[in-house]
N, C-alpha and C positions, 0 to 999 in steps of 0.2 A: 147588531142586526145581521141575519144572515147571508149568505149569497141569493137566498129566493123569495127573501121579502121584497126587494124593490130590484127593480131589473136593471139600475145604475149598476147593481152587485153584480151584474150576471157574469161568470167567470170567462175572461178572455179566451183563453183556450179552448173552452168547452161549449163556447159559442157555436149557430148555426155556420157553415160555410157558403156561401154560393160561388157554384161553376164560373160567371163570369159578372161583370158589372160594368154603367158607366157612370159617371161622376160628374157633374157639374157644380158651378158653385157659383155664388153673387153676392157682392158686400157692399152695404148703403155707405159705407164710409162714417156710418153712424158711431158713438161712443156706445149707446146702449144697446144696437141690435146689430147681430151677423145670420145671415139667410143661408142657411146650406144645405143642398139637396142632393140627395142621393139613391142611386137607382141602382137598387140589386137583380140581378136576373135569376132567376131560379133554377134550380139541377132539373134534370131529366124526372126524377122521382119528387120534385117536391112542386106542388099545383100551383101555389100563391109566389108574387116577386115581393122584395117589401122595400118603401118608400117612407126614408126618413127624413122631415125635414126639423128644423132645429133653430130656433133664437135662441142662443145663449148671451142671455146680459148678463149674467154674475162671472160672466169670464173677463175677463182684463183689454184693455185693445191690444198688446203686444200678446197672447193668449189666442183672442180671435185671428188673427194674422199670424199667427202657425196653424192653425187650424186649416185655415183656409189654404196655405201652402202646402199642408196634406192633403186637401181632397182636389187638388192638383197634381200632388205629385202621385196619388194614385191613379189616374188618367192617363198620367205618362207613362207609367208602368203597365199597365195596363196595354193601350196601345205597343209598347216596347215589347213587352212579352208573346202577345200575338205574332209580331214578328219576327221573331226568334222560335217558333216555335215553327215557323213554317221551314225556313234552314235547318233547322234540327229535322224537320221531315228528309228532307231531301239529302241531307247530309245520310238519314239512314239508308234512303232509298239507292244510294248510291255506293255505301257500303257493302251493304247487302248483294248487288252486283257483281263485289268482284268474291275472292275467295283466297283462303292461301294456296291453293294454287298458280292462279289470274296476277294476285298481288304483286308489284313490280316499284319497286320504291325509286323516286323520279331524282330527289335531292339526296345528296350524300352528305356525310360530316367533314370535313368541316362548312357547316352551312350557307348561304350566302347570305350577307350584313343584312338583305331587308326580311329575310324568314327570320335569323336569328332575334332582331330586334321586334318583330312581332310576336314570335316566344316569348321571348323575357317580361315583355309588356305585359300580356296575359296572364304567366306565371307572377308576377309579382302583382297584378289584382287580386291572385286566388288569397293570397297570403292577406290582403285587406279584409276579403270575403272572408274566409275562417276565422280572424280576428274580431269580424262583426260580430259574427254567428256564435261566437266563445261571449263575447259583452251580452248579447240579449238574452241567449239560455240561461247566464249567471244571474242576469238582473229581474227573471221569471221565477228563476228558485229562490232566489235573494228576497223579493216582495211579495211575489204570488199574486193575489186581485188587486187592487188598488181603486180608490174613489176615483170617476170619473172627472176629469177635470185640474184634478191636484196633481203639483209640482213632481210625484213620482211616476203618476201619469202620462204627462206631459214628455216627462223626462222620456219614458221607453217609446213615445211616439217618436220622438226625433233619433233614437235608434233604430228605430224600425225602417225607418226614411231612407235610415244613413245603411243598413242593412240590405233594405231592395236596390238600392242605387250602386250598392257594390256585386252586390248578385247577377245583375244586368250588366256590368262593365264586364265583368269574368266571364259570364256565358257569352256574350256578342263577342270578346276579344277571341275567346278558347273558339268559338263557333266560324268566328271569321279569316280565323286562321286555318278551321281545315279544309273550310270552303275552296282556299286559294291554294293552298300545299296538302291535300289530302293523303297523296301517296309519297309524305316527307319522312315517315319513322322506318324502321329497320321492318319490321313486323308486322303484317295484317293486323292482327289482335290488338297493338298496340293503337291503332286507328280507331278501331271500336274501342278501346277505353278511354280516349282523349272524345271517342263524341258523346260515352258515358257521363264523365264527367262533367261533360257541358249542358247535359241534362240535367244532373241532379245542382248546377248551379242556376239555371233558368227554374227548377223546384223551389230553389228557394229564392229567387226573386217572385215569383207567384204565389208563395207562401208571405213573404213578406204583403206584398200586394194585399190580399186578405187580413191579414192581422190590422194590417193599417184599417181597412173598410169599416173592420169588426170594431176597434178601438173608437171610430167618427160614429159608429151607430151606436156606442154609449153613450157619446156624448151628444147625443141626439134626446135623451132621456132627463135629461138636466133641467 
């Protein structure tokens, strides 16, 4: 069957995105029925939001109860990322302020123990973060589409989870470190690439966020 005979096929990746979403969810505690609703918001260009809701009884109860863990943990993410994104505002707003000229570096090397140890913290989340990001890309070229529902399905759901949750530790950790120590590195430039990268980690907790959304609105089709 192809990818566009039944829209269980429809290829993850190539799926619609929306700008933002919110999430709720409700379980009768039933064997044969799980109720999950979810509310996408639409882009500035697209007219329609779309509202999937979903009884899956041919999913297992340990099955529905990840499910239902995901469409939780995208709420949190969700939420999480909104507020990171507003620090990431401000963080530029406040770059942007100074200049290398202006630039006047507060903390010297050798650091002191509570900046040091919120570096390191940070820095060894990134290392989780890249290690997620290396498993999902592999495990996308490795399967490609997958049935909605089945065990490889399943499987890159909970890397996805485990994916945004690392995304968000690395951006809030990198984020909330320049919040407090902005002017800690040797170099202007260097400021702006540490609040770069705390972007493009908050990218992929917002990317993750969507994959997850995208993934519950297959199984919305079941």
């Amino acid at each position: 069957m192809s990818s566009q005979a039944h829209p269980a096929w429809t290829p993850i990746r190539n799926a619609s995105v929306f700008a933002s979403l919110s999430v709720h969810a409700s379980s009768s505690h039933s064997k044969t029925k799980l109720h999950i609703h979810l509310d996408f918001l639409p882009t500035d260009d697209d007219d329609d939001g779309l509202i999937a809701q979903t009884s899956p009884s041919a999913l297992t109860q340990s099955t529905k109860d990840l499910v239902l863990h995901a469409v939780n943990k995208a709420r949190i993410f969700h939420t999480n990322i909104l507020d990171l994104q507003c620090l990431l505002s401000d963080l530029q707003s406040r770059h942007a302020a100074l200049s290398e000229l202006t630039y006047r570096r507060k903390w010297r090397i050798p650091w002191p123990p509570r900046l040091r140890a919120a570096y390191d913290a940070y820095k060894k989340d990134d290392l989780m973060w890249w290690d997620l990001r290396n498993r999902f890309t592999k495990h996308c070229s490795t399967y490609g589409n997958m049935r909605p529902g089945s065990s490889l399905f399943m499987e890159r759901l909970c890397i996805t989870m485990k994916l945004g949750d690392a995304a968000v530790r690395t951006s809030r950790g990198r984020l909330q470190f320049l919040d407090k120590y902005l002017c800690s590195f040797a170099k202007y430039k260097q400021v702006g690439t540490h609040i770069y990268e705390g972007s493009r980690a908050l990218k992929s907790a917002d990317h993750a966020m969507k994959e997850l959304t995208l993934m519950l609105n297959l199984l919305s089709v079941l």
